[in-house]
MDAnalysis code that builds the backbone (N, CA, C; Angstrom):
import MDAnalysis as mda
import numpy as np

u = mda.Universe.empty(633, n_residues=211, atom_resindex=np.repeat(np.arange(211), 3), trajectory=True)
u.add_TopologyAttr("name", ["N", "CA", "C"] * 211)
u.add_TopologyAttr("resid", np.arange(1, 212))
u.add_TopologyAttr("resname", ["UNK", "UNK", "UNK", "UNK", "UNK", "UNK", "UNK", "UNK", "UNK", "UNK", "UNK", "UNK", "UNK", "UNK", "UNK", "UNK", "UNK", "UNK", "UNK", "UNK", "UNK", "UNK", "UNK", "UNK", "UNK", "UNK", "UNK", "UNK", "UNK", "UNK", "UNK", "UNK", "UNK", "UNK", "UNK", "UNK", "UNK", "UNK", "UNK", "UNK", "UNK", "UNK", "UNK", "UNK", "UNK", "UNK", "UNK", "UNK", "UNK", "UNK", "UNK", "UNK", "UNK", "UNK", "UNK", "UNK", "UNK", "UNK", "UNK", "UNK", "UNK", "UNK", "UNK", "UNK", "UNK", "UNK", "UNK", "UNK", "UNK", "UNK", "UNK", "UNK", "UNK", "UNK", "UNK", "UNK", "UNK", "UNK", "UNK", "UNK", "UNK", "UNK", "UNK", "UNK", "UNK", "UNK", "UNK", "UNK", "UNK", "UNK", "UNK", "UNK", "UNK", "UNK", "UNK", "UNK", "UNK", "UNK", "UNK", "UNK", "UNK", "UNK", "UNK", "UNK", "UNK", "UNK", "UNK", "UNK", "UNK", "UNK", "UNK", "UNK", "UNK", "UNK", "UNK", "UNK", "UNK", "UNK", "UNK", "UNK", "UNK", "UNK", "UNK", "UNK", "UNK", "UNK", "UNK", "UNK", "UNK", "UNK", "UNK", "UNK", "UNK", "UNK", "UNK", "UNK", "UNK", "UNK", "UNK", "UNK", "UNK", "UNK", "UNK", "UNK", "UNK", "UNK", "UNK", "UNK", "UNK", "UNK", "UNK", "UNK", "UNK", "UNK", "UNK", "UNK", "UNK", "UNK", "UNK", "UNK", "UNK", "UNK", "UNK", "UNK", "UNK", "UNK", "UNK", "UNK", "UNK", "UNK", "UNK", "UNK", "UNK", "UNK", "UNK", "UNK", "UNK", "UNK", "UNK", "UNK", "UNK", "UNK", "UNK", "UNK", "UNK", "UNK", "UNK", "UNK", "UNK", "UNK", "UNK", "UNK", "UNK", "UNK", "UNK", "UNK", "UNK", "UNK", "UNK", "UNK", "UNK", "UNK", "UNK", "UNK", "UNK", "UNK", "UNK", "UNK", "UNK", "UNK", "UNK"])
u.atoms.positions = np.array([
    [11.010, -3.029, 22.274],
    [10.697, -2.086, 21.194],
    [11.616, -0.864, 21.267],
    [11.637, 0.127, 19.984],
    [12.844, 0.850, 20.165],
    [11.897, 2.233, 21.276],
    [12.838, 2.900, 21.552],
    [12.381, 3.751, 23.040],
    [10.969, 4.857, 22.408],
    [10.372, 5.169, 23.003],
    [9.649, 6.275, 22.331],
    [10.276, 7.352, 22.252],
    [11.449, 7.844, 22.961],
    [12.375, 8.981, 22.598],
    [12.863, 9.012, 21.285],
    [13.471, 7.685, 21.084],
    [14.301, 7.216, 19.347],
    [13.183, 7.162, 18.655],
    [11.785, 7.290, 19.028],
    [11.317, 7.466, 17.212],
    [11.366, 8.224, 16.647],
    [11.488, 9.339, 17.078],
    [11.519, 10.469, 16.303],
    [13.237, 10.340, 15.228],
    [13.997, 10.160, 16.220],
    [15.411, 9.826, 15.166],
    [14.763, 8.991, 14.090],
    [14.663, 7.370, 14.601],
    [14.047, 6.546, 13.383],
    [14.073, 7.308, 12.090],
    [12.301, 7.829, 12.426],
    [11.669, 8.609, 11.525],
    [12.505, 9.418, 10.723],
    [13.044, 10.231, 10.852],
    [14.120, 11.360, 10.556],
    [14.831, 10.552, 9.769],
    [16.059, 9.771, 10.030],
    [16.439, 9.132, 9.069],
    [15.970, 8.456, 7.938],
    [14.736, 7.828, 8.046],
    [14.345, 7.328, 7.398],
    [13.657, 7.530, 5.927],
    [13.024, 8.879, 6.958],
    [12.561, 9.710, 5.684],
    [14.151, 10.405, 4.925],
    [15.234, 11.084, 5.717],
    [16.433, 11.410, 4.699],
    [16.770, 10.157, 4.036],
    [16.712, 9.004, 4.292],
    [17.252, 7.897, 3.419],
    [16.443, 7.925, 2.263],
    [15.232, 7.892, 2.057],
    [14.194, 7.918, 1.243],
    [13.062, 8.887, 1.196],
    [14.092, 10.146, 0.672],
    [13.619, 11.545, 0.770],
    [12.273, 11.463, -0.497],
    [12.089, 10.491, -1.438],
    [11.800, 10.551, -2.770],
    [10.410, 9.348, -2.657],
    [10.226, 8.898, -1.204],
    [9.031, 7.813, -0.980],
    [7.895, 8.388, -1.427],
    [7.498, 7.397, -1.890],
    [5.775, 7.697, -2.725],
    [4.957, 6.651, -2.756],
    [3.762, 6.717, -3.488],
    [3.274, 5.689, -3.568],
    [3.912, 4.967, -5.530],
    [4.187, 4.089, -5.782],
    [5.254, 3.236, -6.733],
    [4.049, 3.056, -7.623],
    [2.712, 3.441, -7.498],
    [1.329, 2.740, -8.595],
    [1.273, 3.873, -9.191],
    [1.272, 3.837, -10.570],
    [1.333, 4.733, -11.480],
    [-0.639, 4.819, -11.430],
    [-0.674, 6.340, -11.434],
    [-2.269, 6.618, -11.873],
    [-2.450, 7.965, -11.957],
    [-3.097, 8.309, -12.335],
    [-3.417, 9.768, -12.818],
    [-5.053, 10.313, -12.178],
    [-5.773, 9.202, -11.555],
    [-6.689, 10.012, -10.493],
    [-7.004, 8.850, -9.474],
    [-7.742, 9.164, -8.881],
    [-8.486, 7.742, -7.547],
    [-8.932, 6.663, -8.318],
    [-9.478, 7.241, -9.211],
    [-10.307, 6.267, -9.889],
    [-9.369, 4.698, -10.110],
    [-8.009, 5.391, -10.695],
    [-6.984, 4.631, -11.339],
    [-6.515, 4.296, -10.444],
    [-6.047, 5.276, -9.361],
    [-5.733, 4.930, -8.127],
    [-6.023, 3.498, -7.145],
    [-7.454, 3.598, -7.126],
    [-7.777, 2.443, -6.229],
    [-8.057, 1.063, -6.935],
    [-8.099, 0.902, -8.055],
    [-8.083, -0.337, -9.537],
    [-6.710, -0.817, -9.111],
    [-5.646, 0.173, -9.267],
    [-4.120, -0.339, -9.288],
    [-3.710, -1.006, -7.864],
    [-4.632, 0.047, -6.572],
    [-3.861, -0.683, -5.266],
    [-4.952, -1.981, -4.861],
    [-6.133, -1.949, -5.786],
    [-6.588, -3.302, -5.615],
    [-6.069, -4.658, -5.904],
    [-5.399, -4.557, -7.546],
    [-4.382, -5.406, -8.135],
    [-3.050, -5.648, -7.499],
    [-2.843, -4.579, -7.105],
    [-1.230, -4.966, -6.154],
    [-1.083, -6.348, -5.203],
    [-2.364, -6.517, -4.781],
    [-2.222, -7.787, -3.239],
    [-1.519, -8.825, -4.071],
    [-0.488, -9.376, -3.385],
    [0.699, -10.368, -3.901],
    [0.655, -10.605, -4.996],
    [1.490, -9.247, -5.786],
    [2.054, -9.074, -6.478],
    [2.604, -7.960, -6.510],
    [3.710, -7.591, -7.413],
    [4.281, -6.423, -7.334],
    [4.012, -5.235, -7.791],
    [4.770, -3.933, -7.530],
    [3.923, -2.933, -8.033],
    [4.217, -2.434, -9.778],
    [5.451, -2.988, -10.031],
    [6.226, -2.851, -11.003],
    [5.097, -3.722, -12.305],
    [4.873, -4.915, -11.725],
    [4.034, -5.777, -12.561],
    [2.760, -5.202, -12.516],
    [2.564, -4.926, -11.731],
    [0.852, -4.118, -11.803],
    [0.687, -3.036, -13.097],
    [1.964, -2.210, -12.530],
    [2.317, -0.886, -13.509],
    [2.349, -1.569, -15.360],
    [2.909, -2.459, -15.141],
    [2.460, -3.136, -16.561],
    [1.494, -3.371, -17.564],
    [0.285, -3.584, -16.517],
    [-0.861, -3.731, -17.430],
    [-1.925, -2.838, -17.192],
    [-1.329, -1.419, -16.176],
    [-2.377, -0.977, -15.794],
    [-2.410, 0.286, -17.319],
    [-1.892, 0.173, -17.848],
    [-1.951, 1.362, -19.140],
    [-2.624, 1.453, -19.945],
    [-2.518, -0.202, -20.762],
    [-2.938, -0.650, -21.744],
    [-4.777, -0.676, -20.986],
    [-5.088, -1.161, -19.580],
    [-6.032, -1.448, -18.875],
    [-7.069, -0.222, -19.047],
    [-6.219, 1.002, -18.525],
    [-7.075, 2.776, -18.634],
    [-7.039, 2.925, -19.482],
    [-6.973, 2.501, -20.550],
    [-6.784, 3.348, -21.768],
    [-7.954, 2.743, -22.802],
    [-8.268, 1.322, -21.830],
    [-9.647, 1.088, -22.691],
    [-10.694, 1.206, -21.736],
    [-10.370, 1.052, -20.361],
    [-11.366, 1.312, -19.477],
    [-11.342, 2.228, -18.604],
    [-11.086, 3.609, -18.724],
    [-11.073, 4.786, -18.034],
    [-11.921, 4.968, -17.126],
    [-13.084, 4.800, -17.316],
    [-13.642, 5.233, -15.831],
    [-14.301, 3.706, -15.219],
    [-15.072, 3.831, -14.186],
    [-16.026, 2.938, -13.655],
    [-16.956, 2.593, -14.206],
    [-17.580, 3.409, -14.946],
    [-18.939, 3.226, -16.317],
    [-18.690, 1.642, -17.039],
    [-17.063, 2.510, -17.384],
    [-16.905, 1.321, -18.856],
    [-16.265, 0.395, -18.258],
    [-15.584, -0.237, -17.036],
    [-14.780, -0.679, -16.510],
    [-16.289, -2.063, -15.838],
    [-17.347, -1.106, -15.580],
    [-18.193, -2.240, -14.642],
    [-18.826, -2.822, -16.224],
    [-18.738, -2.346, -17.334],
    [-19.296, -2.812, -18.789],
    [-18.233, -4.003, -19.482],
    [-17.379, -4.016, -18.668],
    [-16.062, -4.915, -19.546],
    [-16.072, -6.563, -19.417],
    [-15.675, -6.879, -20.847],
    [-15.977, -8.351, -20.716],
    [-15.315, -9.297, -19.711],
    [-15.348, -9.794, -18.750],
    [-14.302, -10.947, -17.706],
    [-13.747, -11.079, -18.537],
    [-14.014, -11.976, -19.710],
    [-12.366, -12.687, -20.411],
    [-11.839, -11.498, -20.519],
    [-11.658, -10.449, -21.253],
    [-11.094, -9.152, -21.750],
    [-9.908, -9.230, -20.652],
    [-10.876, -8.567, -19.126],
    [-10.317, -8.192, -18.343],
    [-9.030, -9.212, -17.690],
    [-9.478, -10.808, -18.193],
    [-9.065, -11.541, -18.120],
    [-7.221, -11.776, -18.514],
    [-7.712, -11.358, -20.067],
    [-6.578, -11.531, -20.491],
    [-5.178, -10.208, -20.156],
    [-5.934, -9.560, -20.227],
    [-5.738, -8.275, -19.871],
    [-4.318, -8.597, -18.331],
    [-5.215, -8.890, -17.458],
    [-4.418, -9.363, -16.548],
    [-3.701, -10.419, -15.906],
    [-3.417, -11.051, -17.166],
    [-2.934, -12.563, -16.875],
    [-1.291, -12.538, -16.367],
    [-0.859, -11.462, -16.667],
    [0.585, -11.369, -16.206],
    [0.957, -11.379, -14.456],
    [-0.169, -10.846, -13.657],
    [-0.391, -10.520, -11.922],
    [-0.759, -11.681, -11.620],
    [-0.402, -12.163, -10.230],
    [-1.142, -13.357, -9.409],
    [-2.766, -12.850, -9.180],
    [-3.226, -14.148, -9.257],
    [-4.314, -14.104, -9.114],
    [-5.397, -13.466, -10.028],
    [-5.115, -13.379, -11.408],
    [-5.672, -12.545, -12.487],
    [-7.203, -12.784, -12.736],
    [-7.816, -14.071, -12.545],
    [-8.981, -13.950, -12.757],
    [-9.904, -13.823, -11.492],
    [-9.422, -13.991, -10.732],
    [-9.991, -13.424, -9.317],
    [-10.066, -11.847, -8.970],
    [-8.935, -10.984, -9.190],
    [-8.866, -9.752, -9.922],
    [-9.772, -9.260, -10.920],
    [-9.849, -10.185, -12.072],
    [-10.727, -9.696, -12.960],
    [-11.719, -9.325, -12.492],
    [-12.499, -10.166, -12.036],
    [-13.715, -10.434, -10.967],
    [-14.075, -9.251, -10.030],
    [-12.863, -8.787, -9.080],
    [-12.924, -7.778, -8.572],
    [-13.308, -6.328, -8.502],
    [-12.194, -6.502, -10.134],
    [-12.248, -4.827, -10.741],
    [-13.410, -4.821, -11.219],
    [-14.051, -5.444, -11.819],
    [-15.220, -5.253, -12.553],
    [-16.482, -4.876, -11.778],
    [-16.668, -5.847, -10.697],
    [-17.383, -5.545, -9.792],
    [-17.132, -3.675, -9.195],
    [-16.162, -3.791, -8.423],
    [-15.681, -2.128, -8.468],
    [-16.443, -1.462, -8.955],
    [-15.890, -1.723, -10.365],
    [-16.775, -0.978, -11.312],
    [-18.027, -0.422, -11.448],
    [-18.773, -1.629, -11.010],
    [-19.967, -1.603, -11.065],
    [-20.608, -0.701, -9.995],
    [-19.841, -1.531, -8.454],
    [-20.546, -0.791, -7.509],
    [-20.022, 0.930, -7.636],
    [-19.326, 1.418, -8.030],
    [-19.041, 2.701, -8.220],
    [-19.758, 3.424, -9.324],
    [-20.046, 2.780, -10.397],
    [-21.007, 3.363, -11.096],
    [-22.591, 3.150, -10.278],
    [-22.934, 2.318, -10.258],
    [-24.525, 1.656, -9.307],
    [-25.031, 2.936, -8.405],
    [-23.405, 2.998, -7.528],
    [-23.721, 3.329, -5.984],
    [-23.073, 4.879, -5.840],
    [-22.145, 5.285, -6.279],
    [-21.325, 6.407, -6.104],
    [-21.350, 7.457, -7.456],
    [-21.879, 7.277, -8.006],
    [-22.174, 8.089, -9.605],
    [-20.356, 7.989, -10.361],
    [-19.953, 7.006, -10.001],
    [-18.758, 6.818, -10.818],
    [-17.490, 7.326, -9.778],
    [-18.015, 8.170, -9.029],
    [-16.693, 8.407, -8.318],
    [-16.110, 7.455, -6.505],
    [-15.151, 7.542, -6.406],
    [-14.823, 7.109, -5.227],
    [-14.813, 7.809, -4.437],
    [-15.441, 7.026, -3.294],
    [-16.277, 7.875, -2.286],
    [-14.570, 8.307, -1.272],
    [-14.962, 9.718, -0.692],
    [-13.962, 10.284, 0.373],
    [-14.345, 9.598, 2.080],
    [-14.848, 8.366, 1.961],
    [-15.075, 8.179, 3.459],
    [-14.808, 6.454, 3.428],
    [-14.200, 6.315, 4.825],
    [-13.373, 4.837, 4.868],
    [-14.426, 3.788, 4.712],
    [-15.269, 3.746, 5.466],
    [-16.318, 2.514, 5.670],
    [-16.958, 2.694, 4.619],
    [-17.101, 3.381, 3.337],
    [-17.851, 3.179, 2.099],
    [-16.586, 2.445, 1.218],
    [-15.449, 2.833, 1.546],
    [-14.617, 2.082, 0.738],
    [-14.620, 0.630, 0.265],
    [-14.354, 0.388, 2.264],
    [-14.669, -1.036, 2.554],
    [-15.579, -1.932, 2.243],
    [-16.827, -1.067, 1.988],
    [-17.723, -1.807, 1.236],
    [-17.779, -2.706, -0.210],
    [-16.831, -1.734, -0.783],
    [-16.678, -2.079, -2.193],
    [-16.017, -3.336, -2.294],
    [-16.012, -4.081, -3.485],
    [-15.556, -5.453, -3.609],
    [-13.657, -5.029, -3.848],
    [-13.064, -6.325, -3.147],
    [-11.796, -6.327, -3.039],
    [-11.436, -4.921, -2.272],
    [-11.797, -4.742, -1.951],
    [-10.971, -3.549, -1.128],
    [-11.097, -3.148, 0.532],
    [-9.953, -3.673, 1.119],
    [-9.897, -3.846, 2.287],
    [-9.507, -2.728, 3.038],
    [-8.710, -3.063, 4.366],
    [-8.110, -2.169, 5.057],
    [-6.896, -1.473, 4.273],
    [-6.076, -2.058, 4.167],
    [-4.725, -1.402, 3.597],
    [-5.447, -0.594, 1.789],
    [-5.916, -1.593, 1.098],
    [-6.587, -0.300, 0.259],
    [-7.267, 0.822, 0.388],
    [-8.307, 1.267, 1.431],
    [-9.168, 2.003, 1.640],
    [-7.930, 3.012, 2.207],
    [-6.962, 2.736, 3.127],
    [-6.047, 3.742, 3.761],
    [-5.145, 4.163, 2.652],
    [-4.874, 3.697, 1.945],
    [-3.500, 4.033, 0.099],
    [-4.755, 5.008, -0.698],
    [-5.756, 5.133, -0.282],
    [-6.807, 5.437, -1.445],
    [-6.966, 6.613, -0.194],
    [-7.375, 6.715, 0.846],
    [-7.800, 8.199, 1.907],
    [-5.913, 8.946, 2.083],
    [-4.899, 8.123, 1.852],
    [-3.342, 8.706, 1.969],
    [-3.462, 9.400, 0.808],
    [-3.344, 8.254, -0.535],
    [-2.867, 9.046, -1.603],
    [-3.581, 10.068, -2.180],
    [-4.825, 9.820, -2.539],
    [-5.640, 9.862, -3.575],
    [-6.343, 11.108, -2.526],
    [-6.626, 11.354, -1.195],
    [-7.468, 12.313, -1.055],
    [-6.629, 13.284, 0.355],
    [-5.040, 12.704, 0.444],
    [-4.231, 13.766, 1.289],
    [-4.554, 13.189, 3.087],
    [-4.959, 12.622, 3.353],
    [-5.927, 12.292, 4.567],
    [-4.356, 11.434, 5.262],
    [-3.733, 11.971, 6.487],
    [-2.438, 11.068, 7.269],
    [-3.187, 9.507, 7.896],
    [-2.772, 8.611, 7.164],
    [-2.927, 7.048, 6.815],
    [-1.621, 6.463, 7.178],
    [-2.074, 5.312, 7.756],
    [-0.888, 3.929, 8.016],
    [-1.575, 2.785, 7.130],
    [-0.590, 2.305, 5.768],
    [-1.393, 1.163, 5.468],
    [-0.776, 0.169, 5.589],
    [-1.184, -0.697, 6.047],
    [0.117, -2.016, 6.797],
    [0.114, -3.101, 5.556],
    [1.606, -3.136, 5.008],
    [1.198, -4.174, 3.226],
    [2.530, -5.167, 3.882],
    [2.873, -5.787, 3.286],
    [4.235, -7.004, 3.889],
    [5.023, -5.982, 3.966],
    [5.872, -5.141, 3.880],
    [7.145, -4.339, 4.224],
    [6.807, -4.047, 4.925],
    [5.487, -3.061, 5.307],
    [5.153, -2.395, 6.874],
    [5.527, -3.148, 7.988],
    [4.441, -4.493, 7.448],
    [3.933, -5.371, 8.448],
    [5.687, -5.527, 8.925],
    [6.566, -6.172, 8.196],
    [7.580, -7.098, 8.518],
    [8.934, -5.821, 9.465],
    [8.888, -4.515, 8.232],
    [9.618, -3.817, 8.916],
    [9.256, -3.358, 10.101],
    [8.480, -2.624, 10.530],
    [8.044, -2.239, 11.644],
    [8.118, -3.221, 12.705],
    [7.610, -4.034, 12.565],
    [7.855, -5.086, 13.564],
    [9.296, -5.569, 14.065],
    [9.746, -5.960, 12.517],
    [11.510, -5.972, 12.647],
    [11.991, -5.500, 13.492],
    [11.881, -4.034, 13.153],
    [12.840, -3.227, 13.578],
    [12.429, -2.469, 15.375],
    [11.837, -3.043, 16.008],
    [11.045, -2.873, 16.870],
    [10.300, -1.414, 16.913],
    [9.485, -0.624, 16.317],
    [8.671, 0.361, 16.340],
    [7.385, -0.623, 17.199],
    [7.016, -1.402, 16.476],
    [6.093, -2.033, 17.441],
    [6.406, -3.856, 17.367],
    [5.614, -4.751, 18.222],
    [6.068, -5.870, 18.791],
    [4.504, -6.212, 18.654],
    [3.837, -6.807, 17.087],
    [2.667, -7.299, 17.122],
    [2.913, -8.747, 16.054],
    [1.485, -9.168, 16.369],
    [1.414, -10.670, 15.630],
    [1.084, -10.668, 14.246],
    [-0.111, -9.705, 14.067],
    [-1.161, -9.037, 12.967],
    [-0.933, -7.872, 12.470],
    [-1.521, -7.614, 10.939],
    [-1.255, -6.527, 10.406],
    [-2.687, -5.564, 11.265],
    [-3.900, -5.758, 11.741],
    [-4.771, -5.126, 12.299],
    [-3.965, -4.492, 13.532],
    [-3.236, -5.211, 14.552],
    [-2.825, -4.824, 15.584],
    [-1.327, -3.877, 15.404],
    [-0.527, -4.346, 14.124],
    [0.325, -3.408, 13.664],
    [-0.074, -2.426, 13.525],
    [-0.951, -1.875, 12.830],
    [-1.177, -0.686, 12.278],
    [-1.767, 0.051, 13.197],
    [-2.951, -0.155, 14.239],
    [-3.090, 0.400, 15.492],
    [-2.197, 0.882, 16.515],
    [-1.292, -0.045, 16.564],
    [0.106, 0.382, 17.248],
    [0.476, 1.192, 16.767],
    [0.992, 1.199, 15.295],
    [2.108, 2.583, 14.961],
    [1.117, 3.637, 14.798],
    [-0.534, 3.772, 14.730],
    [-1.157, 4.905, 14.818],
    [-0.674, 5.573, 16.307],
    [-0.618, 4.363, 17.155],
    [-0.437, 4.752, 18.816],
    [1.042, 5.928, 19.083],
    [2.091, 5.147, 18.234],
    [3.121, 5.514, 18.127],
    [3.864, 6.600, 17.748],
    [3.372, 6.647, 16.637],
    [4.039, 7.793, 15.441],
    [3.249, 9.014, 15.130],
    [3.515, 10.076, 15.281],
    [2.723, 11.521, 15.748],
    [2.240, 10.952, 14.100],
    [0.348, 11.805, 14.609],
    [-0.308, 11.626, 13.513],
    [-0.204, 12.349, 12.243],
    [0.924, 13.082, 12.513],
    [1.296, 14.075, 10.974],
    [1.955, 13.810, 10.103],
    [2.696, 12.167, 10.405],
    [3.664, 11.654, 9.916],
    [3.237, 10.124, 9.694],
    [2.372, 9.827, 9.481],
    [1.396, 8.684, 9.278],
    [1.809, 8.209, 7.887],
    [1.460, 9.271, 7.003],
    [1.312, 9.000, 5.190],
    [3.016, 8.852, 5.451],
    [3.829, 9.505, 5.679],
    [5.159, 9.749, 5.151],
    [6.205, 8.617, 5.516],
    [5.507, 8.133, 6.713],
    [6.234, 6.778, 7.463],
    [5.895, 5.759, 6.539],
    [4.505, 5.259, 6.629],
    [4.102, 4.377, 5.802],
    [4.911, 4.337, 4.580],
    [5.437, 5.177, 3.880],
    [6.062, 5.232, 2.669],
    [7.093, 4.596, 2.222],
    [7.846, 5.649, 3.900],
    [9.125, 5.246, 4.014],
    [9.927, 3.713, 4.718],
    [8.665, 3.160, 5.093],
    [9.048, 1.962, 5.940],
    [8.997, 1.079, 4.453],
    [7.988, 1.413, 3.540],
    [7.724, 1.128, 2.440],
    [9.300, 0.568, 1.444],
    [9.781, 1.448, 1.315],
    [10.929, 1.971, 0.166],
    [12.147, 1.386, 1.415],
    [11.961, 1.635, 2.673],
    [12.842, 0.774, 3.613],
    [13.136, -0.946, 2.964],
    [11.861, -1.464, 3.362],
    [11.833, -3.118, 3.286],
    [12.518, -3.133, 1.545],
    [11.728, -2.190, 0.790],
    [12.162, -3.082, -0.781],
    [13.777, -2.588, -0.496],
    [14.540, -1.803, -0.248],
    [15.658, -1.415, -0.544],
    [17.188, -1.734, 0.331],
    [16.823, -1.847, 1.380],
    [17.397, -2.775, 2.498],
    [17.050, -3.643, 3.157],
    [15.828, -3.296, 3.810],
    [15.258, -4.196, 5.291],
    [15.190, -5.752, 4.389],
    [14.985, -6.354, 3.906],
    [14.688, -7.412, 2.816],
    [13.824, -8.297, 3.473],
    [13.025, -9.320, 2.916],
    [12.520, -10.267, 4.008],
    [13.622, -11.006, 4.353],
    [14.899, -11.883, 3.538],
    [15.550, -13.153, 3.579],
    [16.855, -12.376, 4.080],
    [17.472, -11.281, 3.376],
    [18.619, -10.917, 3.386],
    [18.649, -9.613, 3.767],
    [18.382, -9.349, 4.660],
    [18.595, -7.342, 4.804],
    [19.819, -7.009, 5.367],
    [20.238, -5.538, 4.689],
    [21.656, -5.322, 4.642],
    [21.818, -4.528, 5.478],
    [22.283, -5.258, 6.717],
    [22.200, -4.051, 8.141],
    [23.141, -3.465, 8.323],
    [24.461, -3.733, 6.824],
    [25.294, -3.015, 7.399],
    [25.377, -1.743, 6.724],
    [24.058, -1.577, 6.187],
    [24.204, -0.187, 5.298],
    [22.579, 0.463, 5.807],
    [22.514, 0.342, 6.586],
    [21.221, 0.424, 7.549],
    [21.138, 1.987, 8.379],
    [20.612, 2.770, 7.928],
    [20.646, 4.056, 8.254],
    [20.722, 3.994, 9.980],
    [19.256, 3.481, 10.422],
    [19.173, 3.295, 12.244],
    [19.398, 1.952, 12.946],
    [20.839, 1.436, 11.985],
    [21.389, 0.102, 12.945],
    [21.321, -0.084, 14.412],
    [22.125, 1.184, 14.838],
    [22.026, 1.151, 16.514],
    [20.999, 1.091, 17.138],
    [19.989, 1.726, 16.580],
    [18.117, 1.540, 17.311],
    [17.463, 0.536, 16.998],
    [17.814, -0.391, 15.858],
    [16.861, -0.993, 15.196],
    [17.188, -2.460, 16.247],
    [15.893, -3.344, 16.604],
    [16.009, -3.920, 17.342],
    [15.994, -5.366, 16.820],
    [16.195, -5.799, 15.340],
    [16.487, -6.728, 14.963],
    [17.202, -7.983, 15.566],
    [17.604, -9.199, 16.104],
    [17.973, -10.071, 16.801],
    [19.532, -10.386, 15.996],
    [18.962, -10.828, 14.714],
    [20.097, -11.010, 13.878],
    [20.713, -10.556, 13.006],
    [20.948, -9.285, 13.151],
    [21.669, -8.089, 12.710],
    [22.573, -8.657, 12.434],
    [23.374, -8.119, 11.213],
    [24.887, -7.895, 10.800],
    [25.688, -6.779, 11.338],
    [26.559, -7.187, 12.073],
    [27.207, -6.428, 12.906],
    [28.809, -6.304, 12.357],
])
């Protein structure tokens, strides 16, 4: 793994490479927030961003969202993998947030988790983004870069993300996550990553680097 002295470089670069990392899901509160990073699981964020407009704009809150017809929601999202399983999801959401939370999303992790479709890596994008709280959420770029690049040396995204909590000073949690983020889509690649334009080549502990 790379030294615990070099993370701090890592980091540093990483964030100057991708001074502009964010979260890529267009939303305008939690509400929208955690609908969009529910829809994201394999699929992209670009495609998500697609239908999430037309989506708020008839179903704005949790009220009307747990009131919406499946097919609607159906069609609605037929463009994302997994759209009627999704459908299914959000709606539920819906529901339990109107039912259980008076419409709003709750500020605490294990109520998150409760809610339908929404796991680990959502509940942490939803306490990062949406309420400021320093979060690691481990999604395929995390998982693959981090590991890649030796920050940590795990099997699982559970044991990834524990590690780089272990790792990476906790003030820099949200900002890493981001940036490991905007890393994988922009270089690190899964098939092809371009190491020769690779900000921390020399640290990065990749096997089959382009040299």
């Amino acid at each position: 793994m790379i030294k615990k002295e070099d993370i701090k470089i890592v980091l540093d670069r990483l964030e100057a490479s991708y001074p502009d990392a964010e979260c890529a899901l267009d939303h305008r509160n939690v509400f929208e927030l955690i609908v969009a990073v529910s829809l994201s699981a394999q699929t992209t964020d670009v495609s998500v961003n697609k239908v999430t407009p037309a989506l708020f704009a008839k179903y704005p809150d949790a009220e009307s969202l747990a009131k919406a017809d499946i097919k609607d929601l159906e069609d609605m999202l037929r463009t994302i993998g997994m759209y009627r399983n999704k459908a299914k999801n959000v709606k539920a959401l819906g529901l339990a947030l109107a039912e259980n939370y008076g419409g709003e999303v709750p500020h605490d992790y294990n109520e998150l988790v409760k809610l339908p479709g929404v796991g680990r890596k959502t509940a942490n994008v939803v306490l990062s983004v949406g309420f400021g709280e320093q979060r690691i959420a481990v999604d395929t770029h995390v998982f693959r870069v981090s590991n890649r690049i030796g920050l940590v040396n795990e099997k699982d995204v559970l044991k990834t993300e524990l590690k780089l909590m272990e790792r990476i000073p906790k003030e820099r949690w949200s900002k890493t996550h981001h940036s490991l983020i905007f890393h994988g889509r922009n270089c690190c690649s899964a098939k092809k990553p371009k190491c020769k334009e690779c900000p921390i080549l020399e640290l990065c502990q990749y096997k089959d680097k382009e040299i």
